[in-house]
Every structure is written in structure tokens, then in C-alpha cells.
C-alpha positions as CSV (number, residue, x, y, z in Angstrom):
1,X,-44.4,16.7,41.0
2,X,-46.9,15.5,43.4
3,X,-46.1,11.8,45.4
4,X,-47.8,9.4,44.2
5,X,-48.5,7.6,47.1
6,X,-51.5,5.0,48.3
7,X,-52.4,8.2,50.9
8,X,-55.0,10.5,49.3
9,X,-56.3,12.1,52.2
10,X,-53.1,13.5,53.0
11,X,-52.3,14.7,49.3
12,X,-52.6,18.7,49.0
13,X,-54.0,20.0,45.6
14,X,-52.3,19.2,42.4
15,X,-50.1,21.6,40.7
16,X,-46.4,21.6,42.0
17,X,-44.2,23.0,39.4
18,X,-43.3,26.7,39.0
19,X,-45.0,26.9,35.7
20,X,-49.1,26.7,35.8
21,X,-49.9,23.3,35.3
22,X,-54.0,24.1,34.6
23,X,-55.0,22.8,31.1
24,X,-56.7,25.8,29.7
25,X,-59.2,23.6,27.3
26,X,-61.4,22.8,29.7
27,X,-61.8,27.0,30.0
28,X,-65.8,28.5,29.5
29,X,-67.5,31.9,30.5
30,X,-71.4,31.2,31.3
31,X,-73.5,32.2,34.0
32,X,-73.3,29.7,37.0
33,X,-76.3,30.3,39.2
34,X,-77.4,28.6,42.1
35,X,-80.1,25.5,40.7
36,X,-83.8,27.3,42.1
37,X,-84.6,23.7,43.5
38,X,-81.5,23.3,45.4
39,X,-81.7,23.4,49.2
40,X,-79.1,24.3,51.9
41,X,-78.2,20.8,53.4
42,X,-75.2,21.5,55.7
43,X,-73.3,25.0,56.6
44,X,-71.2,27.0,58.5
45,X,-71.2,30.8,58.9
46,X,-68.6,30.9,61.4
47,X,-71.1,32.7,63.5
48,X,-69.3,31.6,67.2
49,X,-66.2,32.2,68.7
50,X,-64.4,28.8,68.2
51,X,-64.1,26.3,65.4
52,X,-67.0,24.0,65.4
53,X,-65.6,20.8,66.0
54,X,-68.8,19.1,65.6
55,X,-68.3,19.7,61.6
56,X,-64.8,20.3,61.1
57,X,-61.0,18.7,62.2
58,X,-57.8,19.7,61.6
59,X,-55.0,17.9,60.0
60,X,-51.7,17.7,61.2
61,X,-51.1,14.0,60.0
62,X,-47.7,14.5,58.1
63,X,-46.7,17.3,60.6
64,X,-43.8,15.3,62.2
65,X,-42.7,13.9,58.2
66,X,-43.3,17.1,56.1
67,X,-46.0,17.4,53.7
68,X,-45.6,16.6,50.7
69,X,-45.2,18.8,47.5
70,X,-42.0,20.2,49.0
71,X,-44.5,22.3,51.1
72,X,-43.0,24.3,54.3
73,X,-45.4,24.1,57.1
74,X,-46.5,23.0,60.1
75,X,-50.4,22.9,60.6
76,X,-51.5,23.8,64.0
77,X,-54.4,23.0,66.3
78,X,-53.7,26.5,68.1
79,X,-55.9,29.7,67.9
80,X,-52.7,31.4,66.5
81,X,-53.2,29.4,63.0
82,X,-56.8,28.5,63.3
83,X,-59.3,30.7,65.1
84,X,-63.2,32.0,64.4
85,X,-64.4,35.7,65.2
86,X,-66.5,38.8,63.9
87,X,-68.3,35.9,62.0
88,X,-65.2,34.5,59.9
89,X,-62.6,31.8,60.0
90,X,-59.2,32.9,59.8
91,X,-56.2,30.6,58.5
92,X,-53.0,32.1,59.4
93,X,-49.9,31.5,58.3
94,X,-46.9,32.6,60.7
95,X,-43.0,32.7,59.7
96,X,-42.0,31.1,63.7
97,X,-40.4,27.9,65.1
98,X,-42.2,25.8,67.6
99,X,-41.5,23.9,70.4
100,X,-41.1,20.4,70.0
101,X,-41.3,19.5,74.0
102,X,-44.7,21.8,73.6
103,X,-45.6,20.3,70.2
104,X,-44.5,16.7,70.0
105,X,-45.7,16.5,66.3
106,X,-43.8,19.2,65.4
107,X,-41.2,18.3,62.5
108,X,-39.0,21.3,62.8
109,X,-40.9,23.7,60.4
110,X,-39.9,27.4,60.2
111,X,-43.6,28.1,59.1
112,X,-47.2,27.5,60.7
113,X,-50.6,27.4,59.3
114,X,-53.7,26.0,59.3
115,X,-55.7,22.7,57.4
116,X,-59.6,21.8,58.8
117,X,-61.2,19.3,57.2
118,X,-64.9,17.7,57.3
119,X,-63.6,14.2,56.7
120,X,-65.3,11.9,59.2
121,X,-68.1,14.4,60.4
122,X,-69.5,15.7,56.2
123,X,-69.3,14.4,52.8
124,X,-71.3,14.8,49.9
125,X,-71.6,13.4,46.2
126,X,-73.1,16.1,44.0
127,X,-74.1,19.6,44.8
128,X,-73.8,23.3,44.7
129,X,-71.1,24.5,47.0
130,X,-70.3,27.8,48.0
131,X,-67.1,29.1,49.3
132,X,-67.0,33.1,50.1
133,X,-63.3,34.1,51.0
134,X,-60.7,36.4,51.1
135,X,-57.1,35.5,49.6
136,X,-53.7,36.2,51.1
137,X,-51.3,37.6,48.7
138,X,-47.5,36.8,49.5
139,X,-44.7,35.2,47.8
140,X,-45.1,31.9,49.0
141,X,-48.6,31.3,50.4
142,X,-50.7,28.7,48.8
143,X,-54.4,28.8,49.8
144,X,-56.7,25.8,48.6
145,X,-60.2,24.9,48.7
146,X,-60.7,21.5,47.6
147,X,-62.4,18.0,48.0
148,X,-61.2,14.4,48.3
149,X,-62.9,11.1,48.7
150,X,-64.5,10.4,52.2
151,X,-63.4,6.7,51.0
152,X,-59.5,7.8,50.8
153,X,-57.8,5.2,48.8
154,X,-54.4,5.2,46.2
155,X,-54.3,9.3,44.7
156,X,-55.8,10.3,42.0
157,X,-57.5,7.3,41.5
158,X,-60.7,8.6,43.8
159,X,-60.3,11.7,42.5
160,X,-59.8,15.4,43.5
161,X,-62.0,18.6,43.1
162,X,-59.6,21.3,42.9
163,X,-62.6,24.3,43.6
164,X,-59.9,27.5,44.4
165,X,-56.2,27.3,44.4
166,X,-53.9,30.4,44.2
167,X,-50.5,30.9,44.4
168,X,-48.2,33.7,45.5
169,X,-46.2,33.5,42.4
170,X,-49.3,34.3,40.1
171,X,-51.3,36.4,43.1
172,X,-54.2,37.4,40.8
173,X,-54.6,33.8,39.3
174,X,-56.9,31.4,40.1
175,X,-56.8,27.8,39.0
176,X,-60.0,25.1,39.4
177,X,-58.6,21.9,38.3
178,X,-60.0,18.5,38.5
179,X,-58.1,14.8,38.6
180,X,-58.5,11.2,38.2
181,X,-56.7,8.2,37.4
182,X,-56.3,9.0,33.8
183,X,-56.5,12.5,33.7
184,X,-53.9,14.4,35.8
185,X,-50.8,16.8,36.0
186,X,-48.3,13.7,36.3
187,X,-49.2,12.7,32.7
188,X,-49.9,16.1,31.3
189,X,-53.4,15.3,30.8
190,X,-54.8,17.1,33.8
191,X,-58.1,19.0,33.1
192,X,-59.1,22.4,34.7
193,X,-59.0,25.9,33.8
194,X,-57.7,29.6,35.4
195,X,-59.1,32.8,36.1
196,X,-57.5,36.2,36.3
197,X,-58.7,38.0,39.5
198,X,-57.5,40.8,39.5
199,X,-58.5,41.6,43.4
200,X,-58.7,38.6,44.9
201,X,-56.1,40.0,47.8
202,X,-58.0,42.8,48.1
203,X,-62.1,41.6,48.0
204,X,-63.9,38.5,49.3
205,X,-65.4,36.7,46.2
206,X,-67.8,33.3,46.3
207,X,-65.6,30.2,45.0
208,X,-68.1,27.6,43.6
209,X,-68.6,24.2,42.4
210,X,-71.7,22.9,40.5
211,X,-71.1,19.0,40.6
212,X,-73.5,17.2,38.8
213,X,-73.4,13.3,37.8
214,X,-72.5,14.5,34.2
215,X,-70.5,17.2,34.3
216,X,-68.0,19.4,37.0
217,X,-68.3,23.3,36.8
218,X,-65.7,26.0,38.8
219,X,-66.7,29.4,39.0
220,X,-66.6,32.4,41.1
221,X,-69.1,35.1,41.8
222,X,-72.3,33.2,40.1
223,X,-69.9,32.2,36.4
224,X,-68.1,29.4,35.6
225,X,-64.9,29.6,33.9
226,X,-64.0,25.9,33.8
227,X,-66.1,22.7,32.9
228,X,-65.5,19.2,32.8
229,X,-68.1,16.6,31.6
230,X,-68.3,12.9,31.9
231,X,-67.8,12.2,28.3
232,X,-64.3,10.5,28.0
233,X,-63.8,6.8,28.2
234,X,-62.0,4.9,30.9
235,X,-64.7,4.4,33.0
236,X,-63.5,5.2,37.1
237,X,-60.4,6.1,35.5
238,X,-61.8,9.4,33.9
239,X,-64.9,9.8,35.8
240,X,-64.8,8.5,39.9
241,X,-66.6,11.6,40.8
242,X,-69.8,9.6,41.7
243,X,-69.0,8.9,45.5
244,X,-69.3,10.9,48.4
245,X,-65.9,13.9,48.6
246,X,-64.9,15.7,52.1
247,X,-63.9,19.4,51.8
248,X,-60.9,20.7,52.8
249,X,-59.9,24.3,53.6
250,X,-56.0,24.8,53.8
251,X,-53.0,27.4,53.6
252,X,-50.0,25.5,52.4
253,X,-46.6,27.5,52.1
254,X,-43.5,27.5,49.7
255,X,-43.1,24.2,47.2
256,X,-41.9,24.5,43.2
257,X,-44.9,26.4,42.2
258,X,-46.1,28.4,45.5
259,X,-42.5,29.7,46.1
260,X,-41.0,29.4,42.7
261,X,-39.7,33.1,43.2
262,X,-38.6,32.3,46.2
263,X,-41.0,33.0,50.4
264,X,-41.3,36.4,51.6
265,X,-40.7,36.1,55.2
266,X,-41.2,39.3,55.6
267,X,-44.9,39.4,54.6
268,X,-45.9,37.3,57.0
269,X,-48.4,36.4,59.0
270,X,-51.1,36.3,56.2
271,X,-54.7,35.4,56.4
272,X,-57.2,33.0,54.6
273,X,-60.3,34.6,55.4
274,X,-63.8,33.0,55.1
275,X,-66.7,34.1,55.5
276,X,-68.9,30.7,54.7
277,X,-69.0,27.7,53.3
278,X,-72.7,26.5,51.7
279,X,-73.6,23.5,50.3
280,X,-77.1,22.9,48.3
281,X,-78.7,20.0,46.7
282,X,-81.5,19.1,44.3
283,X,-84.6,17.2,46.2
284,X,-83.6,13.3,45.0
């Protein structure tokens, strides 16, 4: 199960065990379109030829310790995890060994990939977001889109936004899943939901999020298939979505649920792919 530790910007999304931990009562199918009044306040279309450093860092903070969630990797700084060209970003994740003389963080991983971050540069509280990528599929690979507290603070209490996480145990399943103090995976209360996506290793598809003060909706390709609203007591404890969250694109490898039938070394290197990240507002 995931640490619970006083370190929630270093805490990768939420479900660790081999079985799906996503509460399915939280699942919906409606239509999840873009608000008309929204407007595009931030952006990147990975348009260049590097990383834009100006909105996004990487994060190799528990590099040297391990990450947690008996995860695998190292995350790299290095064009060979982490690069942008023909107007995407490409996360890789490699089956190698490092150098520790050449890499002094370096904690003796037999895998690398890649973890950016707009922590410290972006941050939002409500919005539309838009996410259009492209999924690796390999026994294994763990690929996340989610959001955490610019504020960081003790996990869950400041919440996550779980917008896309898929797993190479259940390759054509995605999961959006949300947590708090009171309602997460460590006391089987956790709510989100999962969508079967049948091609999602095949096709790019637009992961979204419609946060609103009331209510938390995950969807892909313009319909939600999970909602959450603020209607539970507990006050911060069920609802501490009201602050302004950082997003985070990563590509974690192995762990209970990722590699719960075991890595396939020979698939490997495998790419995250995206093509954009969006994120609109309503006029305040």
C-alpha cells in the first residue's frame, strides 16, 4: 500500500496492489464538453525542440532512496528519458543501469524514465484540463497524469487528482481516482472510477478533468466516466480540493499493481507520448 508519509509531493498516484483498487460507484457516462466561457490560461504544445523549462521541472527527488510504491525506476534529467520533438513530449522508459560516478543521484535502478512536474513554475484551483496522449503498453509500465497540492503537506490530506492512470497488468484500463484525508485506498473508501479503452496503446485520446468548486469529473475524449461531488461531511477531510494543485506527468515502472504479473524487459524502451497539455477557466 502506498507510504503514508508527511511528503506528498513525492507520493506517485494511488493504487498499489495487484488488484484494481478504483471504487466503481463513483462511475457515470455523460457528455463532458469543454464550458463555452472557458478560456485557455496556460499551455504547452511541445512545439520546440527541448523541454520548456520555463513551465516544467523534473523530479528525481527519491532517486538515490527508491520511490515509493515498490516502484523500479530511476527518473532522469537526460534526453534519453525526457526529450521534445515532431511537436510531442516523449517519456521513455529504458531497461539499462547507470553510472553512479556520471549520475551521483543514482540509487542503483535497473530501469529509467521520466517525471516533469509544473510545481514551483504553474498551479491552478479549478478548471478544464486537457491531456492528449498516447499510452505505452507493457508488462510493467505505469503511466500517470495527475495533480497534487502546490502547498505539499502530510498525503492525502491535501489531496490528489488522479486524471489518467494505466497499468500494464490491465493495458486497456483506465482508472481516474480522487483522494483525501477521509476518502482513500488505505481505508477502502477511495473514490474514482475505470474505463475500458480498448486502444489506448494503439491511439492518442484527450484525458480530462472538469474541476469545479462542487464537484470533480474524469473523462476522455469529451465524456466523463467518473464524478465526485462535494457532498460528504468531514469538511477538508472529504473535500480539500479548493487550493491551488501542480500537474504532474510521469512513467513509473513495476510495484504490486503495475507489475503484479511480473516486468517485461524485453518490451522495453516504451514511450509516453503527448501531444498537449491545455488548461481553461471560467472568467471569475
Amino acid at each position: 500500500m502506498r507510504l503514508l508519509i508527511a511528503l506528498a509531493a513525492c507520493a506517485l498516484p494511488a493504487a498499489v496492489v495487484a488488484q484494481s483498487l478504483t471504487a466503481t460507484n463513483y462511475s457515470v457516462d455523460e457528455p463532458m464538453p469543454r464550458p463555452a466561457e472557458a478560456r485557455l490560461v496556460w499551455s504547452d504544445e511541445f512545439d520546440g525542440n527541448a523541454l520548456d523549462l520555463t513551465k516544467w521541472s523534473y523530479d528525481g527527488s527519491r532517486n538515490k532512496a527508491g520511490w515509493y510504491n515498490g516502484e523500479l525506476e530511476y527518473y532522469g534529467a537526460r534526453p534519453e528519458n525526457v526529450r521534445v520533438g515532431n511537436g510531442q513530449l516523449i517519456i521513455e522508459a529504458r531497461h539499462e543501469t547507470l553510472n553512479p560516478r556520471q549520475y551521483p543521484d543514482y540509487g542503483g535502478q535497473a530501469y529509467t524514465s521520466g517525471k516533469i512536474m509544473t510545481r514551483g513554475k504553474a498551479s491552478w484551483t479549478y478548471g478544464y484540463y486537457e491531456i492528449r496522449a498516447k499510452l505505452p503498453c507493457a508488462r510493467g509500465t505505469w503511466p500517470a497524469i495527475w495533480m497534487m497540492p502546490e502547498a505539499g503537506g502530510a498525503w492525502p490530506d491535501g489531496g490528489e487528482i488522479d486524471i489518467m492512470e494505466q497499468v500494464g497488468s490491465q493495458p486497456n484500463v483506465v482508472h481516474g481516482t480522487v483522494h483525501s484525508a477521509l476518502f482513500v485506498h488505505t481505508k477502502g473508501t477511495q473514490r474514482g472510477a475505470e474505463k475500458l479503452l480498448a486502444d489506448n496503446c494503439d491511439a492518442f485520446h484527450v484525458y480530462e478533468l472538469d474541476w469545479q468548486p462542487d464537484s470533480l469529473r474524469i473523462g476522455v475524449d469529451g465524456r466523463a466516466y467518473m464524478k465526485v461531488l462535494n457532498n460528504q461531511p468531514g469538511g477538508r477531510g472529504a473535500w480539500p480540493f479548493d487550493a491551488p494543485f501542480h500537474m504532474i506527468l510521469n512513467f513509473a515502472l513495476g510495484g504490486p499493481w503495475a507489475g503484479s504479473k511480473g516486468m517485461d524487459d524485453a518490451a522495453l524502451p516504451q514511450q509516453m507520448l503527448v501531444d498537449y497539455v491545455r488548461v481553461w477557466q471560467r472568467p471569475r
